[in-house]
C-alpha positions in Angstrom: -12.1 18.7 8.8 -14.8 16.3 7.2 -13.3 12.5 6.6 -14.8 10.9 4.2 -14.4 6.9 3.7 -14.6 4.7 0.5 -14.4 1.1 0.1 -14.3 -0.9 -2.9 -16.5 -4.2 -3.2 -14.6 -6.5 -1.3 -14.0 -4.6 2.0 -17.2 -4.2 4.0 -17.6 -0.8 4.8 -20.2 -1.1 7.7 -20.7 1.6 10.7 -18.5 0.4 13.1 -15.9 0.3 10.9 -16.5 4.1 9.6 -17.2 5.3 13.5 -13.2 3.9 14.3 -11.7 5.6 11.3 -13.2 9.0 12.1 -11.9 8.5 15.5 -8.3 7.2 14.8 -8.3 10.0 12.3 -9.9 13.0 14.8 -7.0 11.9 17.2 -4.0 11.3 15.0 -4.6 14.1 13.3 -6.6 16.9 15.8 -3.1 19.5 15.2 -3.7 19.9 11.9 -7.8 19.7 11.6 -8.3 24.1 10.8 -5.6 23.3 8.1 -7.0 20.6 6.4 -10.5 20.7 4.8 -11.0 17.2 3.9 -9.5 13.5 4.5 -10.6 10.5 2.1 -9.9 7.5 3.1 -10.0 4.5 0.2 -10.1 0.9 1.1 -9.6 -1.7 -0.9 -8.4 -5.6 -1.5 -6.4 -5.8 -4.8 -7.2 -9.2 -5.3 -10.5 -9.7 -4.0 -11.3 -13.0 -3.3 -8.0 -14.3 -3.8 -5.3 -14.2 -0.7 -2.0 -12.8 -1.0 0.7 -11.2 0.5 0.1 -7.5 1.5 -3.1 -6.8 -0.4 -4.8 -4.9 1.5 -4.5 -1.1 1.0 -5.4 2.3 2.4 -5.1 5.3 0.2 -5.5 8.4 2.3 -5.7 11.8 0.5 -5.6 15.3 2.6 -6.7 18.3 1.3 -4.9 21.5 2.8 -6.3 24.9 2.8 -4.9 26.8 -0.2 -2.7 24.4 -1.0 -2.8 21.0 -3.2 -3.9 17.6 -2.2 -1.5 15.3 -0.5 -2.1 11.7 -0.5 -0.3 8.5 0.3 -0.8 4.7 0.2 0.5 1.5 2.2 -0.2 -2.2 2.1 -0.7 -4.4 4.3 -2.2 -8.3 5.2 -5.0 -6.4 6.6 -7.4 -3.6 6.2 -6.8 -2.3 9.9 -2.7 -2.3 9.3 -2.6 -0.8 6.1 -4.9 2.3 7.4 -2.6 2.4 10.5 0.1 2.5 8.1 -1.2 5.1 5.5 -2.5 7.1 9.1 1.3 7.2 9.9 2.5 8.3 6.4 -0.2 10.8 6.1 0.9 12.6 9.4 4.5 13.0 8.7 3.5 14.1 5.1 1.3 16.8 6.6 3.7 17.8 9.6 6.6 18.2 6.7 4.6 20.3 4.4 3.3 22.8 7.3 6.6 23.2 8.9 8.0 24.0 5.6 5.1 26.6 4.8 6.0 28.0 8.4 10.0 28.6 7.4 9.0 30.3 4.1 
């Protein structure tokens, strides 16, 4: 599974930051990695310099073998929740949609 990561002009995207979200990623999501061949990750601040409530957000978007891209989003007060968050959603989407491809 290749992740790939994306962030907009107001979230820094350095190596660090890239090397942790591969990781989190390899770990949460190591059951499905020969059924998914690629993860994006999108990070951005929706109101750049200004602060706010929940502005941070994580769009992560899965691409199954044979099957058509799943993706999900979540908000948060910061970058490192709402990837946490959009991590959690992400999995249950994925464990869903394979268990239902297994009953069928």
């Amino acid at each position: 599974m290749t992740v790939q990561i994306n962030t907009d002009n107001n979230v820094e995207g350095h190596a660090r930051l890239k090397l942790y979200i591969q990781d989190e990623v390899a770990t949460a999501l190591a059951r499905f990695e020969d059924k998914v061949t690629r993860l994006e990750v999108h990070l951005g601040d929706e109101n750049s310099d200004k602060s706010g409530v929940n502005d941070k957000r994580c769009l992560i978007e899965a691409r199954p073998v044979n099957s058509q891209p799943l993706a999900v989003t979540h908000h948060a007060e910061t970058t490192e929740k709402a990837f946490h968050g959009a991590l959690d959603k992400i999995k249950k989407v994925l464990g869903t949609t394979f268990d239902k491809m297994k009953t069928h």
